[in-house]
N, C-alpha and C positions, 0 to 999 in steps of 0.2 A: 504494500500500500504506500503510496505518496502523499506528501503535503496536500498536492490539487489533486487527487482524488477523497481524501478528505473533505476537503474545503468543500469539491461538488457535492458529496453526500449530505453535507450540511445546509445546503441551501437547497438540497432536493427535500430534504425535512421539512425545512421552511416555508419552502411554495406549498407542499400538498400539506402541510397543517393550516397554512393559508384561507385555501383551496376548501379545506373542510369545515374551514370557521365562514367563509362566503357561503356553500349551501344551506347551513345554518340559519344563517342572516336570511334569505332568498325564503327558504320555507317559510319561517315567520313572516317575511312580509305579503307572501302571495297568499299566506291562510290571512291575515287582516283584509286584504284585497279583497279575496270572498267573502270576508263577512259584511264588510261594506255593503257590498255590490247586492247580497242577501237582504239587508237592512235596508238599502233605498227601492228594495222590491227589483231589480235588473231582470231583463229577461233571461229566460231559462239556460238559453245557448246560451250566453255570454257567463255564467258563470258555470255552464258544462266546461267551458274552452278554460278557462280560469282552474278547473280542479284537474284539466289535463295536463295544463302546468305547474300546478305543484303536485302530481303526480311524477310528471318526470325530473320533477327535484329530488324529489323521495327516491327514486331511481337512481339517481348517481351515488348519493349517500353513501351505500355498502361499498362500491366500487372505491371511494375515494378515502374510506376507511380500510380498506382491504389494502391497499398502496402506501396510504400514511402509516401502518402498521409496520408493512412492510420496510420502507423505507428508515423507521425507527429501530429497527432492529439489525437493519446491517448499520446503519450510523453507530449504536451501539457496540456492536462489536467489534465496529472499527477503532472506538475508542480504548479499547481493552489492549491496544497492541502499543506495548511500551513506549515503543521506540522514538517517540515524537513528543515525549515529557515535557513539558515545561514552552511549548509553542502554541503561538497563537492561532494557529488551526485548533488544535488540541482543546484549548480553553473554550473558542466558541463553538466547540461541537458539542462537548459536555453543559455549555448554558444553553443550547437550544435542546439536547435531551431534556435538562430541568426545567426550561419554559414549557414542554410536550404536557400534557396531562393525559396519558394513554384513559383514564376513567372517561373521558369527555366521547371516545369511541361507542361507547353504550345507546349513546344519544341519539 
């Protein structure tokens, strides 16, 4: 393992916990969306079309969990390899493991 291999693994962490805190956000906002659109009475289609896209939000989820997961676990174990003690790759891969909160995958 290298420095920039490192470093990529680190910000491959980064993007897809990202990435997974955006679908997040996206779900809650298109569920307020529909209940809006429910509450000013909307017509029927337009809040079918509205649950088919926060249906396909919900669909990415697992996908993007499945990767984050992944991606946290070889970051992980790339940490584990001594040999790069005391470098600043090193440091910012073990603070973005400790900003990770794997519990949040549940979600």
């Amino acid at each position: 393992m290298t420095l920039k291999e490192l470093k990529i693994k680190t910000n491959v962490v980064k993007r897809i916990y990202k990435e997974h805190i955006a679908y997040g956000k996206e779900a809650e906002s298109q569920q307020k969306r529909i209940d809006k659109l429910i509450e000013q009475g909307a017509d029927e289609a337009d809040i079918r079309k509205q649950n088919e896209v926060l249906d396909e939000t919900f669909q990415m989820i697992p996908d993007v969990n499945k990767r984050l997961a992944k991606a946290y676990q070889e970051l992980l174990d790339m940490t584990e390899d001594s040999q790069y003690e005391s470098t600043v790759e090193l440091q910012e891969a073990l603070t973005t493991l400790q900003d990770f909160d794997p519990d949040q995958l549940a979600q």
